[in-house]
C-alpha positions in Angstrom: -17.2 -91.9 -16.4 -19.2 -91.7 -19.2 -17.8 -89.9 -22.7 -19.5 -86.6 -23.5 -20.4 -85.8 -26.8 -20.8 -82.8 -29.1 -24.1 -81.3 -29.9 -23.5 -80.9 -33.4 -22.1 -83.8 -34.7 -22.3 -86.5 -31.8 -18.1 -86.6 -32.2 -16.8 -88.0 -28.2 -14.9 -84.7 -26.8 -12.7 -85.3 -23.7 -13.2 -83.4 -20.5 -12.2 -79.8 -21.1 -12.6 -79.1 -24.3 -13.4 -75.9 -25.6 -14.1 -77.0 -29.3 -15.1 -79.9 -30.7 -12.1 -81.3 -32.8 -14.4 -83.1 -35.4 -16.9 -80.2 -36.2 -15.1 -77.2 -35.1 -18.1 -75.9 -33.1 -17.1 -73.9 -30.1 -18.8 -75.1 -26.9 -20.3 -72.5 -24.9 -19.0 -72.4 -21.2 -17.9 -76.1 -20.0 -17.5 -79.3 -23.0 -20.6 -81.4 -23.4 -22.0 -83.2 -20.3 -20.3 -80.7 -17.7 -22.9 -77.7 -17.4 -26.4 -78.0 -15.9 -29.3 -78.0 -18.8 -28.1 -78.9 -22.2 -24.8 -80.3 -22.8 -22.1 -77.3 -23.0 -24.9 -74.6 -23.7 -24.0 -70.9 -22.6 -26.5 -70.6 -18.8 -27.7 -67.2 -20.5 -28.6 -68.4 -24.0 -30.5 -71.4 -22.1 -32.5 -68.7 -19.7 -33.1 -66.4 -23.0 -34.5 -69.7 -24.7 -36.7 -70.6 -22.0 -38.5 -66.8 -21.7 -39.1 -67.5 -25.1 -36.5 -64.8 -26.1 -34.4 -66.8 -29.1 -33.7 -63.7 -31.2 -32.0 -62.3 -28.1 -30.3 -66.2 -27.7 -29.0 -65.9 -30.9 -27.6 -62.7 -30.4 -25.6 -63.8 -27.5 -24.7 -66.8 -29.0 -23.2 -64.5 -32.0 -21.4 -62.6 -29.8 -19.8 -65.2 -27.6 -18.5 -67.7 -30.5 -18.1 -64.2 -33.4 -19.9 -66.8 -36.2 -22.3 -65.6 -38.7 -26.0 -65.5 -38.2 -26.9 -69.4 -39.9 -24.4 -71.4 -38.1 -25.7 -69.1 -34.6 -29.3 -69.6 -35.4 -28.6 -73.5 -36.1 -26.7 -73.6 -32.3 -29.4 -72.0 -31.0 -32.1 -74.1 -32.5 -29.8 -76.9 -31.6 -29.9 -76.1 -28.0 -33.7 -75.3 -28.0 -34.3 -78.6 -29.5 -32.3 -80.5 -26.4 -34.1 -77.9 -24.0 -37.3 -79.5 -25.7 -36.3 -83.4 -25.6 -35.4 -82.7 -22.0 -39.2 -81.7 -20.6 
């Protein structure tokens, strides 16, 4: 089985994990590699991205992890950026 890695910081994370223990980022929903679309991204944020709805991604994002706006507008953008690679 192949290692998953976090979306931040590329850090391995074992199956599971909630949190990467390198960068701190909180994963949304499953660790990297175990949900469908990008690695770990929250299903809801990933539909909001993809009707071209990031303010609204952002704000579920925000309300899920309870960051600040910066570090939930760089996940976001994070995510959108893999949703982009991935077309």
């Amino acid at each position: 089985m192949k290692s998953a890695k976090c979306e931040n910081c590329g850090a391995s994370v074992g199956p599971g994990a909630t949190a990467c223990a390198y960068c701190g980022v909180t994963f949304m929903g499953a660790a990297p590699g175990v949900a469908t679309g990008p690695a770990g991204a929250n299903p809801e944020i990933v539909r909001l991205l993809r009707a071209g709805q990031k303010i609204e991604a952002i704000k579920v994002y925000r309300e899920a992890t309870r960051c600040g706006l910066k570090e939930a507008k760089d996940a976001v953008e994070t995510i959108e950026a893999t949703l982009t690679r991935g077309r």
